[in-house]
C-alpha positions in Angstrom: 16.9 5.7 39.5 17.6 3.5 36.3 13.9 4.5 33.8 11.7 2.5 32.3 14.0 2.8 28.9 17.1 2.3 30.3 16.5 -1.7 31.3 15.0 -2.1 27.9 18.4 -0.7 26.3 20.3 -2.7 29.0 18.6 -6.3 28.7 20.0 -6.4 25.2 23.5 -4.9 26.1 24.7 -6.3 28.8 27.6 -8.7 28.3 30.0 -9.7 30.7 33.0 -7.0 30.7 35.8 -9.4 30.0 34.4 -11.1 26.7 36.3 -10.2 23.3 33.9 -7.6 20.7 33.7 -10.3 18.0 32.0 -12.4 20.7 29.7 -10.1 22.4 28.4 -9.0 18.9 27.6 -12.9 18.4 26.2 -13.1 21.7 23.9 -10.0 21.2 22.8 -11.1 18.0 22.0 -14.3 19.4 20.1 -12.8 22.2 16.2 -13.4 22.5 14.0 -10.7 21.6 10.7 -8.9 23.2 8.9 -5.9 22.8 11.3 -3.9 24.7 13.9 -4.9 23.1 12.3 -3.6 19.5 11.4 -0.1 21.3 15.3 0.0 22.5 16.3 0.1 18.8 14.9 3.7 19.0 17.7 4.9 21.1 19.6 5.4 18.2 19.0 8.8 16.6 20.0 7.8 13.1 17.4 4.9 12.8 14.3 7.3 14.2 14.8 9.6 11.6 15.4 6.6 9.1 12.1 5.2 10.5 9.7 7.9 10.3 11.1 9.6 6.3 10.8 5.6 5.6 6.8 4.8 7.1 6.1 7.9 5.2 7.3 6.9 1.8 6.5 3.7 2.0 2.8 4.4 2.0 2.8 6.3 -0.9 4.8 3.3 -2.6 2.0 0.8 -1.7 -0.4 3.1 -3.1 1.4 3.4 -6.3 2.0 -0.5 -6.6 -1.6 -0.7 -6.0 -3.0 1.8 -8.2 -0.5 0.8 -11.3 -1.5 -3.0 -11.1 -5.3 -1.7 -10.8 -4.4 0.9 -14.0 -3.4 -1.7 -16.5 -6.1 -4.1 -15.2 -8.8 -1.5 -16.0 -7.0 -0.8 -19.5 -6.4 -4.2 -20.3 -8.3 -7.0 -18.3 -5.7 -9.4 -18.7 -3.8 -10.7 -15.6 -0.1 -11.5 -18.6 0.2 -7.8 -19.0 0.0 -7.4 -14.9 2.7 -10.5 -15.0 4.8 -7.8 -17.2 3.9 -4.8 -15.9 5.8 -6.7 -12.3 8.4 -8.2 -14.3 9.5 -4.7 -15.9 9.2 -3.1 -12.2 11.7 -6.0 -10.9 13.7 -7.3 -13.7 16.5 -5.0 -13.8 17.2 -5.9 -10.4 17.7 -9.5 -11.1 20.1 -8.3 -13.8 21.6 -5.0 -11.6 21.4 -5.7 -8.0 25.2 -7.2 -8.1 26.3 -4.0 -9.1 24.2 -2.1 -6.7 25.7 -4.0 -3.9 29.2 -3.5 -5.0 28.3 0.1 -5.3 27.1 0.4 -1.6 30.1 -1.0 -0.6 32.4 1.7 -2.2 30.5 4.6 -1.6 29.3 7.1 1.0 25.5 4.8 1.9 23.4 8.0 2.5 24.9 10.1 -0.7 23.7 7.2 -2.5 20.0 7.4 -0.7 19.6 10.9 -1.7 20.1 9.9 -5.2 18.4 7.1 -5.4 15.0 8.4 -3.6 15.5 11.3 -5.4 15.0 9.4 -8.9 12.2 7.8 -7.4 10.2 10.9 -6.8 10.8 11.8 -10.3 9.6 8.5 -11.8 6.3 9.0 -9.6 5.6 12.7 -10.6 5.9 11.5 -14.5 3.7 8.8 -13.4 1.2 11.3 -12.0 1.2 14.0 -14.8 0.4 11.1 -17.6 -2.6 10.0 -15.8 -4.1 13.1 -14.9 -3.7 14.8 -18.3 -5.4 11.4 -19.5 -3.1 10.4 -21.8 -1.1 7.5 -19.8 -0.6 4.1 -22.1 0.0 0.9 -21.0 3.4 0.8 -22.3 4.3 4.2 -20.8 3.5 2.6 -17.5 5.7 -0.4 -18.2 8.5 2.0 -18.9 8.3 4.0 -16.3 8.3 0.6 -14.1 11.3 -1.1 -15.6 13.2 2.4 -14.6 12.0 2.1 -10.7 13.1 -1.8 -10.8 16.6 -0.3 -12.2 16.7 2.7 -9.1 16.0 0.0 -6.6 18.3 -2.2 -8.1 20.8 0.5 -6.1 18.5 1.5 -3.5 18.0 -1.7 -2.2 20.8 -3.3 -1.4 22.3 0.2 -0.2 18.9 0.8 2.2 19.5 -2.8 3.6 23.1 -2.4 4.1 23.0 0.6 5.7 20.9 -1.0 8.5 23.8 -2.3 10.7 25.7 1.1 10.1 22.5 2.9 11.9 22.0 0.4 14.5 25.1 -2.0 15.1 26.0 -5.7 15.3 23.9 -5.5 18.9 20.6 -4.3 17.7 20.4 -5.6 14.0 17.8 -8.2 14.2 16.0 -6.1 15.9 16.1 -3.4 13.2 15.8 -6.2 10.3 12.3 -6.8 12.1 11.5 -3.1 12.6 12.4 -2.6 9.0 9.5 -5.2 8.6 7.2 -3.9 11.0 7.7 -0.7 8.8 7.0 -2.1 5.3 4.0 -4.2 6.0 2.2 -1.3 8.6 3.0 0.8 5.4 1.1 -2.3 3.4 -1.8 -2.1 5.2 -2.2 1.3 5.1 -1.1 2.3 1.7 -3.5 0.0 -0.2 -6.3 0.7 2.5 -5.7 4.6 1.4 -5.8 3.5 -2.2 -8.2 1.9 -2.8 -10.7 4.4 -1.3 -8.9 7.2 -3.4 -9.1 5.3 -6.7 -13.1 4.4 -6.1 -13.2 8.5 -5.3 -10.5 10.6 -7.4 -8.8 7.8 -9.5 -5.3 6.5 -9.6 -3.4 9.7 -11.0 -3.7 10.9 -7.4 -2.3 7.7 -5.6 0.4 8.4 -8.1 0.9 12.4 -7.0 0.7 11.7 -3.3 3.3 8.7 -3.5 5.7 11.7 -5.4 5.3 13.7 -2.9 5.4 11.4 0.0 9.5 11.5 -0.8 10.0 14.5 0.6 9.9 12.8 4.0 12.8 10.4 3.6 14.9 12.9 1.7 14.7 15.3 4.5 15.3 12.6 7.1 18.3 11.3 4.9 19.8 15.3 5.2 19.6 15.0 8.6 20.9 11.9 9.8 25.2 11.7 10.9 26.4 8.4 10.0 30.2 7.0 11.3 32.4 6.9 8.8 33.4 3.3 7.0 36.7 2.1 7.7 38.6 2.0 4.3 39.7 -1.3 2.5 41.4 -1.9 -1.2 39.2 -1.5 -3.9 39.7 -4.0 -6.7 38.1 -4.1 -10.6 34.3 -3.5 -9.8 33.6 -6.9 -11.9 36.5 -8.5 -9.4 34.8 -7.5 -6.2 31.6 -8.8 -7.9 32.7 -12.1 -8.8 34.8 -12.3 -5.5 31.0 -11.5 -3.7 29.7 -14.3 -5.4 32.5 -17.1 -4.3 31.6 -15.9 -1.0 27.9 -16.0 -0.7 28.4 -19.5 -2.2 30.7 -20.7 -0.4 28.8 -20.8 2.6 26.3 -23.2 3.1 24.3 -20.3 5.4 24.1 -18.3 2.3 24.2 -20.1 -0.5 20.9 -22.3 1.1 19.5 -19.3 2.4 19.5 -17.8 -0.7 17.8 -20.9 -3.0 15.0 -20.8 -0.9 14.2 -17.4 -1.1 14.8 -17.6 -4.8 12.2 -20.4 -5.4 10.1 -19.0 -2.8 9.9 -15.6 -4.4 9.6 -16.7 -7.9 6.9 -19.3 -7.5 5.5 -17.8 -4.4 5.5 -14.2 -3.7 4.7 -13.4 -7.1 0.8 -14.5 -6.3 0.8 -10.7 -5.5 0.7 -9.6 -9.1 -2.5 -11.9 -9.8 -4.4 -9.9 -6.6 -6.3 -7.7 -8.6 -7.6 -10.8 -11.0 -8.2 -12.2 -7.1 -10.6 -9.3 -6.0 -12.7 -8.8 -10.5 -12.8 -12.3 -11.3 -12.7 -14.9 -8.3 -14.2 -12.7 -5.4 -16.7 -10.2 -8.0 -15.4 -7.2 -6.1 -13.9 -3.7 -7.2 -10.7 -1.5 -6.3 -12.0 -1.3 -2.7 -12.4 -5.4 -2.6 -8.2 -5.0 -4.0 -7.1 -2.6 -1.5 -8.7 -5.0 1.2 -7.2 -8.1 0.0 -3.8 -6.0 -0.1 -4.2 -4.4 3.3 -5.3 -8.1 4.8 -1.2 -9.2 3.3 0.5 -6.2 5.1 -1.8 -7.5 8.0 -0.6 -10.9 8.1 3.4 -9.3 7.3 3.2 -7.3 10.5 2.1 -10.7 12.7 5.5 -12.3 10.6 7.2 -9.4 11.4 6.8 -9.5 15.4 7.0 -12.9 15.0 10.9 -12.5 13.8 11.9 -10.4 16.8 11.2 -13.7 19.1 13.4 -15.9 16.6 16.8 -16.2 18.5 20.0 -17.6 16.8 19.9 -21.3 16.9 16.5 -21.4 15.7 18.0 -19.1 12.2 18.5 -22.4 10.3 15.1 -24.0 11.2 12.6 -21.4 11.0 13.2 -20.1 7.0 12.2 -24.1 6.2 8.8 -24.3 8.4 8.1 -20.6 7.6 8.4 -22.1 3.4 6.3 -24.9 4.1 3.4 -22.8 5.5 3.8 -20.4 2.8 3.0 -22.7 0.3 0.3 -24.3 1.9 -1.2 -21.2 2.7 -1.2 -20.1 -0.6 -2.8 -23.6 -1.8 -5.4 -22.4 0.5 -6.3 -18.7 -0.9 -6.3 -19.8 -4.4 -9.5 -21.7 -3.3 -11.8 -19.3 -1.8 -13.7 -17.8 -3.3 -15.2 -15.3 -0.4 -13.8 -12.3 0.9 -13.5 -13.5 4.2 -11.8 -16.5 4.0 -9.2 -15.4 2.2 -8.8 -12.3 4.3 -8.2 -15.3 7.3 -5.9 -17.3 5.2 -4.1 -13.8 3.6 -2.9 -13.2 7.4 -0.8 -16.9 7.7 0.5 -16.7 4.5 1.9 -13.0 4.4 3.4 -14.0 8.2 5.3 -17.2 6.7 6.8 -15.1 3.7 8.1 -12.4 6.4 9.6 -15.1 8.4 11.3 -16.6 5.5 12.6 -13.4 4.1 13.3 -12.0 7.4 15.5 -15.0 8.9 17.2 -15.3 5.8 18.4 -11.4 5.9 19.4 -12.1 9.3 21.5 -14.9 8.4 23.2 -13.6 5.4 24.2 -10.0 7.4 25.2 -11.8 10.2 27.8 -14.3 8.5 28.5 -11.7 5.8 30.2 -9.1 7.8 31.5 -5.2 6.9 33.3 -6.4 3.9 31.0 -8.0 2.2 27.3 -7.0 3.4 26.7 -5.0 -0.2 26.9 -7.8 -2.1 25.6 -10.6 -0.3 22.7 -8.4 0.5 22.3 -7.8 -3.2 22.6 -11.3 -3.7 19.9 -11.5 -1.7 17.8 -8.6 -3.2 18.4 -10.7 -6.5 16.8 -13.6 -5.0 13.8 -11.7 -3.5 13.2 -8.7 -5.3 15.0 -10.2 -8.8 13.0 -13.8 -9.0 9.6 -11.8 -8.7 9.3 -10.6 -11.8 10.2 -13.8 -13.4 7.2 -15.8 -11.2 5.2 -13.1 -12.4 5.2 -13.9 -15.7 5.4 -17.5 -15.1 2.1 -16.9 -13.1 0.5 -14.6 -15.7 0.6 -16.8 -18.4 -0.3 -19.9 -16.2 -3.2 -17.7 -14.8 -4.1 -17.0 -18.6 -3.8 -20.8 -20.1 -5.2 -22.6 -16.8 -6.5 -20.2 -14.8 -5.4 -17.7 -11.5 -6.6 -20.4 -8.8 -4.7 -23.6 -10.6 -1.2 -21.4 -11.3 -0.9 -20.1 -8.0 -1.7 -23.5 -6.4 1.0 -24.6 -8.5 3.3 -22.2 -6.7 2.7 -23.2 -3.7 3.9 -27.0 -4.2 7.0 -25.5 -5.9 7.6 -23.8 -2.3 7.1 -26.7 -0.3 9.2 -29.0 -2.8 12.2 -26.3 -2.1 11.2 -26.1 1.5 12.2 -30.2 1.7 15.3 -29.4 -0.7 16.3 -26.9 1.7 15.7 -28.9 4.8 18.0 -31.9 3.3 20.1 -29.8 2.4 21.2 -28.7 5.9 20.5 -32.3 7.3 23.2 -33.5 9.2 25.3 -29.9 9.5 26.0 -27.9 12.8 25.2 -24.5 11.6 27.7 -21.8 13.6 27.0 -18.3 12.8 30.2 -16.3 12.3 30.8 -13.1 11.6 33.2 -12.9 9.1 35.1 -9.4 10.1 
């Protein structure tokens, strides 16, 4: 008798038995999306162990990005040095990402994992051990954040990348949204977690447990048997960058897909450096008050996140312009309120709309990119995400600091909506065809 699991594995897998591989990848990918359908991704052994080291770690991450940005706004009070303190964490990816995605496509994915985590459980134990001896500065902590932004500049592109080689073509929207589900349950946990341990022990500790929550995705990392990569011709590492970028612009998929997440990010998603300024100065709260206004983001993420697993393929070029539009308005929205919550209600649409965006973009991008390419268009990506942050959070800072945190960020968000329309007339007329290109 066929189990409960095996129709959930065979409703995505089943194609009919005469129909080329290139095309029954497309028609996978293509294929609409449910519940069972995100469970089936489990079948695969590699991405359970990638799941659980990754939950894990994650946590401790949000509790360190919490407690940092609450550090230097206890030291300092001023909502420019938590615009720098994110643009050191992220900046070096803007710069390095390119060469992180070139990287993961020449070498062994997981080696480069191990190495890469590994770094970032150092920078978190130095973290730890400069706060609890008491001694921690301002610029020590800006230091230690531009040299995490220069590890994820390698770890990102590499982590994303190595998505399709856990899962394949069939079940990678399906991961892409898992991955999600997994940040942003992490983001609601981690800052919950945080917030109670800075009112109680202080932020040395958030900073010690995130070290140590590493462990986890090392050891699952060491475990996991990856197939191994077909070989190609390697040509100059600045080449094979260069050649990446003719690519990803090239195609109108990519090179759209990628502006909007790039004025989305800066202008948008960089209102998450101002949330402690949010929770002192507009809503009179404390760490707690932070850590809820965080948590209520990751809460809104994970509704984006299941909401991504329902998107199916034709709707890829439509929804990453509606999900930009309610992202800015949403964020229009929070700048104005000035209870706790209201702007716990409107965190929860406007963390969903910046999923979807970032989320249907990935898709996009990894599904026109193909084997030979996904490191560096992914990286492109991570540029455009991860990279533009840190420039909209200085932008943001200083706005927040000459006109205030409410009128910057509304600013943002009619920057999002103008690239939204940009975006939208920019595809107008065009017959978007998703096509692998290996």
């Amino acid at each position: 008798m066929t189990n409960f699991r095996d129709k959930a594995v065979a409703g995505i897998a089943a194609t009919p038995p005469d129909e080329p591989p290139a095309e029954q990848e497309l028609r996978d990918l293509a294929r609409p999306s449910s519940a069972l359908a995100l469970l089936a991704v489990f079948r695969h052994r590699n991405y359970r162990l990638f799941f659980t080291g990754q939950l894990v770690s994650l946590m401790g991450t949000w509790m360190q990005t919490v407690a940092q940005a609450w550090l230097v706004y206890s030291l300092t009070h001023s909502p420019f040095l938590l615009g720098v303190t994110s643009f050191a964490a992220q900046v070096t990816v803007f710069f390095i990402a390119p060469f992180g995605g070139m990287v993961a496509d020449r070498l062994d994915r997981r080696k480069l994992l191990l190495l890469t985590q590994s770094l970032s459980m150092l920078q978190a134990a130095l973290l730890a051990g400069l706060t609890l001896a008491g001694i921690v500065q301002v610029w020590e902590i800006v230091a230690l954040a531009f040299g995490l932004g220069f590890i994820n500049a390698f770890d990102v592109p590499t982590r994303q990348s190595m998505t399709l080689d856990m899962v394949g073509p069939g079940d990678l929207r399906h991961a892409i949204a898992l991955n999600s589900v997994m940040f942003n349950l992490a983001r609601v946990i981690g800052p919950t977690l945080a917030g109670a341990v800075i009112a109680v022990v202080g932020e040395g500790v958030c900073f010690a447990l995130n070290a140590a929550s590493f462990a986890a995705v090392l050891w699952s990392l060491i475990l996991m048997r990856l197939p191994a990569r077909p070989s190609r011709v390697r040509a100059h590492p600045l080449r094979e960058i260069a050649e990446g970028y003719r690519f990803s612009l090239a195609s109108p998929q990519i090179r759209t897909s990628l502006m909007l997440v790039a004025v989305s990010s800066c202008f948008g998603a960089s209102y998450l450096s101002l949330m402690p300024a949010f929770a002192h100065d507009l809503l009179h709260g404390d760490a707690a008050s932070y850590g809820t206004l965080m948590a209520g983001v990751g809460a809104g993420a994970l509704i984006g996140a299941y909401g991504l697993s329902l998107i199916r393929e034709r709707w890829l070029s439509l929804a990453p312009v509606a999900a930009a539009v309610c992202f800015g308005l949403g964020l229009i929205a929070f700048s104005h309120s000035h209870m706790m919550w209201l702007s716990l209600m409107l965190l929860l649409p406007t963390a969903a709309s910046l999923i979807l965006l970032g989320g249907t973009t990935n898709t996009t991008i990894q599904i026109v990119a193909g084997e030979r390419f996904r490191g560096r268009v992914i990286s492109h990506y991570t540029q455009s995400f991860m990279g533009m942050m840190p420039w909209g959070s200085l932008l943001l800072g200083w706005a927040a600091t000459r006109f205030g945190v409410s009128d910057a960020v509304s600013f943002g968000g009619l920057v999002v909506i103008a690239s939204a329309a940009t975006a939208w007339f920019a595809r107008r007329g065009q017959r978007w065809r998703f096509k692998r290109a290996d």
